[in-house]
N, C-alpha and C positions, 0 to 999 in steps of 0.2 A: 191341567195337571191330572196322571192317571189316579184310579180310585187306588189309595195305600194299602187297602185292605185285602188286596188281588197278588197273596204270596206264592200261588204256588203256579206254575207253567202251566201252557194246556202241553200236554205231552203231543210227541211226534208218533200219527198213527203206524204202523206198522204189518206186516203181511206175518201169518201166522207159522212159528217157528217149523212144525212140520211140515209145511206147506210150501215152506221158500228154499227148503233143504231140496226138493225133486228137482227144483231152476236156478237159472243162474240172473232172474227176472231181479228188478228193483228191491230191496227190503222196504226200507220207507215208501208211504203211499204217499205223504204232501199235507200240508194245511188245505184245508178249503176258505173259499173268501170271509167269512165268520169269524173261524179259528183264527186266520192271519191277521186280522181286525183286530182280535183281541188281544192278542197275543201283542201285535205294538203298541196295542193302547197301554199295556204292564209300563215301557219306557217312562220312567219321571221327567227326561230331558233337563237331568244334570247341566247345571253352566261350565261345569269341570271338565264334563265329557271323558271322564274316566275307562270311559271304553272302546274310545277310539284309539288312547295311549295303549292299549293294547292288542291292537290291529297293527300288524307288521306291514300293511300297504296303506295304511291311514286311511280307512272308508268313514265316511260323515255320519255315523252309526245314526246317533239321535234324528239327523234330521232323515234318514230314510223311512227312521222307522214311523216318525212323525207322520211321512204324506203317505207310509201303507195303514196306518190308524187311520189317515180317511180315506181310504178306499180307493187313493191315488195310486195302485201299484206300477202305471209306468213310467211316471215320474219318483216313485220309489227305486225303479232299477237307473234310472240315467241317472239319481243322483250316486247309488253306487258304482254305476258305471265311472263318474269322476274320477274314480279311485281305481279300481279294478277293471282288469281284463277278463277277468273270466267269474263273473256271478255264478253261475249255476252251479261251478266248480268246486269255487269256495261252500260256495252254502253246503255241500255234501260232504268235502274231507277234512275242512280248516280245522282243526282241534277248538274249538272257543272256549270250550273249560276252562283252556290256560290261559287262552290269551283275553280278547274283548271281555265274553261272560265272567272270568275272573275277577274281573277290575267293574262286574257292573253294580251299582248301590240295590239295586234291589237284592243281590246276594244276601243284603248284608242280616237282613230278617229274613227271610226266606228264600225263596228260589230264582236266581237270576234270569232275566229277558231270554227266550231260546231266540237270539239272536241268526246264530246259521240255519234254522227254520224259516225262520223268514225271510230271510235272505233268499233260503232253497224257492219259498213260494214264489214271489216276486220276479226270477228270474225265469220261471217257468214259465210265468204267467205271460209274459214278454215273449217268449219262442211261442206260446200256444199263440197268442197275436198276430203271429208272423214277423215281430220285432219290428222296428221302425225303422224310417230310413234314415243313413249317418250322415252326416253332412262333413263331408272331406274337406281338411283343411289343404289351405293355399299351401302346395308343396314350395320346397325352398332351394331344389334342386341339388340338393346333398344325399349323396348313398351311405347306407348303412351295410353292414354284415350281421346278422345272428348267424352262430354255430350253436346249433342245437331249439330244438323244439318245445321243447319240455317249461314249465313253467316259469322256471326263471327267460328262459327266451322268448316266450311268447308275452311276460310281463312288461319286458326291455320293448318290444318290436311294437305294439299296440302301445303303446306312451311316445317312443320317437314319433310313428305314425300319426298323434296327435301331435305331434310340434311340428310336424309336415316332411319328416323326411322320407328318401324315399327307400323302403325295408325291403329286403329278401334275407328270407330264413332259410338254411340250410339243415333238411335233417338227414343222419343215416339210416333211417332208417324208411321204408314203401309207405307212411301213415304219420301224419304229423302229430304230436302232442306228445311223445318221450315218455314221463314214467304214467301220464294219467292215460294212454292205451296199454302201455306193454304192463306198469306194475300194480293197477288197482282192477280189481273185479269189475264186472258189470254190475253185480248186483248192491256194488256199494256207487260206483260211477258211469252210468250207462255210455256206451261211447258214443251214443248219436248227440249225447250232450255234450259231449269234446270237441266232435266237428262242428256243432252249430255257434259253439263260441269261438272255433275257430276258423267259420265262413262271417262272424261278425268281423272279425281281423281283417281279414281278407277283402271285403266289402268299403275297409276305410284304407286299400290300398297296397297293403303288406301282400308279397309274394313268400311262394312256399317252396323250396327244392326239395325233392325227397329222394333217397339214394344217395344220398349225395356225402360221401366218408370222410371229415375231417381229417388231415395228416395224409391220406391217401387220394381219394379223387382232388383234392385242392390243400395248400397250406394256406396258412396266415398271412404269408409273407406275399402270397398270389394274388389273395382278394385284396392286399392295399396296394400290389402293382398294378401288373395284369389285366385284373378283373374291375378295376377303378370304383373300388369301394373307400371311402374316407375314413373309417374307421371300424371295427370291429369288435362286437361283444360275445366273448365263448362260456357259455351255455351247455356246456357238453356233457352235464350231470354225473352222476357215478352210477355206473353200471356193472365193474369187476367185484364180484362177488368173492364175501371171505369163506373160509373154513379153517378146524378148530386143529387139523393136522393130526389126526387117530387114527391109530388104526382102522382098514374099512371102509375111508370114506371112498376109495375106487371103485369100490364094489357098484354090480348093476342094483338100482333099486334108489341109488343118493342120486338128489338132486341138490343144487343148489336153487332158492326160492324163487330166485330172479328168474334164470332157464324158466322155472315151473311155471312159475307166473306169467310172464312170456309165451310159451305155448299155449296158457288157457285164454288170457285174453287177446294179445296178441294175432294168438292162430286158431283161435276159436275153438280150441280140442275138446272142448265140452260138447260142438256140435259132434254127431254118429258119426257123420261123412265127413269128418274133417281129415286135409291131405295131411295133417303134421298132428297127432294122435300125443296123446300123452300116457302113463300110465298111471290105469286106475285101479289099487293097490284098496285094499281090505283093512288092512291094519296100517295106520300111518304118525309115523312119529316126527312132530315140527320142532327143532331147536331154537329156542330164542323167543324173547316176548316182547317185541314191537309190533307196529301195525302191520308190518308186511309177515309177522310170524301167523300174526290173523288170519290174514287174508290166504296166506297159502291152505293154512288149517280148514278153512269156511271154505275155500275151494276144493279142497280132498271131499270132507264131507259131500260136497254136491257132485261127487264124481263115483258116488259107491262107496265112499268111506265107512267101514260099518263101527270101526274104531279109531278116532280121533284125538292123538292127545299132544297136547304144548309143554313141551321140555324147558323149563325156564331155572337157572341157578339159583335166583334170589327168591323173595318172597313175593306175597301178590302183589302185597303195598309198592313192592318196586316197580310192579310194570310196568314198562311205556308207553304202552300203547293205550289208545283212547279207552277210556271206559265203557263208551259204548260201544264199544266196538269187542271189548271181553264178552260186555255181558248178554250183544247177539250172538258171539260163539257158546256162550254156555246155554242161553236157550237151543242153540242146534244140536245141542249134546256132545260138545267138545270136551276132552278131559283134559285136566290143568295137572301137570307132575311138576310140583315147583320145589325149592330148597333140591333142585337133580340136576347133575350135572354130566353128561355122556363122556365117558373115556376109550370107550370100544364101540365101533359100529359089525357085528357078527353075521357070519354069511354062513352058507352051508359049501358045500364040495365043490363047486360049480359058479363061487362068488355072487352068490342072493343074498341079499338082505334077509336075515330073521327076525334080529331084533337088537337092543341096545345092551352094552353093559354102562351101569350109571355107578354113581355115589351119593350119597346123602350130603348137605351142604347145610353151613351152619352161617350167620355173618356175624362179622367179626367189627371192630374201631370203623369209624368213616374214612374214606382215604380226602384225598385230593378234591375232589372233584364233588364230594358231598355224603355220598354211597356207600353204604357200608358193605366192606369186601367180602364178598364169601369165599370159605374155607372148606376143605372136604372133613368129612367125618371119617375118622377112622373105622374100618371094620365095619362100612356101610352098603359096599357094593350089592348088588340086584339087578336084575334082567329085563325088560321090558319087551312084550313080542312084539314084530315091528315088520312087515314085506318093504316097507318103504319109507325113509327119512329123507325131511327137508331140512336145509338149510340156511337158518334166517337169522345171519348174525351181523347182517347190515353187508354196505359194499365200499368200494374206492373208487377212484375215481380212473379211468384208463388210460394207460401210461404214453399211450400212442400220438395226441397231440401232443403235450411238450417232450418226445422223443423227435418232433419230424418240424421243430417249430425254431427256429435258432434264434436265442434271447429270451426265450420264453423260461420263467425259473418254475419247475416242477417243487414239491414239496415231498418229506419221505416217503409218504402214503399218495402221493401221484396229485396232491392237491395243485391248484396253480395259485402259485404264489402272489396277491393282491392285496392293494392298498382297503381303507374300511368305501371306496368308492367304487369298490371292483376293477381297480387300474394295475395292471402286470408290470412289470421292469420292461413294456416296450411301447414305443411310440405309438399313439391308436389304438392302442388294443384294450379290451376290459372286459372282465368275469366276473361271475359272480354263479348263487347255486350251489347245487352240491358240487361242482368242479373245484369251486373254492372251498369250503366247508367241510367234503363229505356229505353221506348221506342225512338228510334232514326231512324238515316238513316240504309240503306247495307252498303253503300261503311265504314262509320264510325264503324259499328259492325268488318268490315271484316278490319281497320284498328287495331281493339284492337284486332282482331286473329293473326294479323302479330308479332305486337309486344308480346303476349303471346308465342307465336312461337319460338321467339329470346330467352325471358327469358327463357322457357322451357329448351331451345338448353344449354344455360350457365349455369344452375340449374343441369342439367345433365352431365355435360362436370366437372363440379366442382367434381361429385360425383366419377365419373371416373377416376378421377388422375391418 
């Protein structure tokens, strides 16, 4: 049993706030074997296990953290690997505030287990190894499809692959992994960590297509003729990116976040020599307060941003986005304009960005959904200067596979229409991710590939009698 009297976390070290604003280099440094030690030694090993119910791919929390308390870290990561396809991932973006950490008993007097710490450790620790060898299961002579790359597909395709089928993943895009290359930073998710957990995939057998466009290079209907795939799971994420419909937003200078986002990590436009350049604007103004309004924001910043600020309607208490992840943009000197809501994006003669016209915002009764609605203030308007606004008020999903897909039921906002197993109104097929949902968390996308994964296996297992 750990010692009780061990309330409070070792904290996650970190690179100095002025000093990681010059790069686009990791924030977090890591536990060392000490720290990671101690840190799961904190676990009680609850019989309840109250923190796996809140893990959305169900990882055997206690007992991992059990064998990194003795210093077993790569029997720490296989046992996470049971669960998860992608450690290293998780341990960097998973939100755990809400979900495992949430539900952990040591919360409840003081500071919960930094569970995605260690996790982060452990799975490093295992790439710094050189990782072990996997032992491929007996294939069973059945194809699969993934459309799409991105978390919930590479969840789906790494769980068939363990039941032994045989995966090829299709992305559209030059670079496998979907939103964790094109939509998170380096400096929150390095990419060489995308590819090494996605040369483990690969290593137990799963093929990669890349370029390869849903609706257009291939339909649905192809890979279960044609292409003699048995089944298929669409993974296709959300990537059509919204706007708020103001005046201005045409104007040169507006991005949407996704685009931004995209070109910096995507296309590296933070490197000098880079062939797809982005614009590095002075003064920059970010709409919306989720994690990707962050990330645009922290990425402005390290591009010359000399002013930085998050346009958010509500109040702080509402943000969505991780906590820590606010409070490494306020160590980088991010400003927060909250209770403001943008009505005008303002150009000069030539359609440039200058700056915003806003309102003040007040909130009002809870609606629907939990949230209390904000309302403008009267006789509140003000200017903010601004060369350049992002766009971060989440996306949809793109309308092009269930336009080129027949049977396939689209939803109004372009979602595809699935049972809670990720199965569509057509034979074979099954979704899950933001395609289904909207835009969400990884670890949530990479729960609905799990569960996709299972239906697959029994949809298949039926057909085989």
């Amino acid at each position: 049993m750990a010692d009780l009297q061990v309330k409070t976390r070792n904290p996650m070290p970190l690179r100095d706030a002025a000093e990681r604003t010059a790069d686009f280099r990791e924030v977090a440094l890591g536990y060392d074997d000490e720290t990671a030690i101690a840190e799961a030694s904190r676990c009680m090993g609850c019989k309840t296990r109250p923190c796996v119910s809140g893990c959305p791919v169900g990882v055997p929390i206690p007992e991992f953290l059990r064998l990194a308390a003795q210093g077993d870290f790569e029997g720490a990561y296989q046992k996470i690997g049971e669960a998860s396809s992608l450690p290293a991932v998780c341990g960097r973006v998973c939100p755990q505030e809400r979900q495992c950490e949430a539900k952990c008993m040591r919360g409840i007097k003081g500071e919960p287990v930094a569970i995605g710490a260690v996790e982060l450790f452990v799975a490093d620790r295992h790439m710094q190894q050189g990782g072990s060898k996997i032992s491929l299961p007996k294939p069973n002579g059945q194809r699969v499809a993934v459309v799409g790359s991105g978390p919930a597909g590479l969840a789906c395709a790494g769980d068939l692959a363990k039941m032994g089928y045989r995966v090829t993943v299709f992305e559209a895009l030059h670079l496998a992994g979907g939103v964790l290359v094109y939509g998170i930073p380096e400096f929150r998710l390095p990419k060489h960590i995308v590819r090494r957990e996605i040369d483990e995939l690969c290593a137990m057998g799963v093929e990669i297509v890349t370029n390869a466009v849903a609706g257009s290079s291939f339909t649905v209907s192809e890979l279960l003729s044609e292409m003699g795939f048995e089944a298929v799971f669409l993974g296709t994420g959300a990537g059509l990116p919204k706007f708020m419909d103001i005046p201005g937003e045409n104007a040169r200078g507006v991005f949407s976040a996704n685009e931004y986002l995209t070109r910096v990590n995507l296309m590296r436009a933070y490197e000098q020599d880079s062939e797809t350049p982005v614009f590095r604007a002075k003064r920059v103004a970010v709409v919306g307060g989720g994690n990707v309004a962050m990330d645009a924001a922290r990425c402005a910043r390290r591009l010359g941003g000399e002013e930085v600020f998050v346009v958010y309607r509500r109040s702080e208490e509402e943000l969505p986005a991780r906590r820590e992840e606010v409070q490494h943009a306020k160590e980088e000197g991010i400003r927060f304009e909250f209770l403001t809501n943008p009505v005008e994006i303002l150009t000069d003669g030539e359609q440039n960005v200058t700056g915003l016209r806003c309102v003040r915002m007040q909130l009002g009764e809870a609606g629907a959904d939990g949230r209390r609605r904000p309302t403008a203030v009267a006789g509140s308007e003000f200017s903010l200067a601004a060369d350049c606004v992002i766009m971060a008020l989440g996306t949809s999903p793109n309308p092009l596979l269930g336009r080129t897909t027949e049977g396939l039921v689209a939803r109004a906002h372009g979602e595809i229409d699935a049972d809670g197993d990720g199965r569509p109104s057509l034979a074979g097929v099954f979704a899950g991710g933001d395609a289904v949902t909207g835009s969400a968390t990884v670890i949530l996308a990479m729960g609905a590939g799990k569960r996709a994964a299972r239906a697959i296996d029994a949809y298949l297992r039926g057909l085989h009698k």
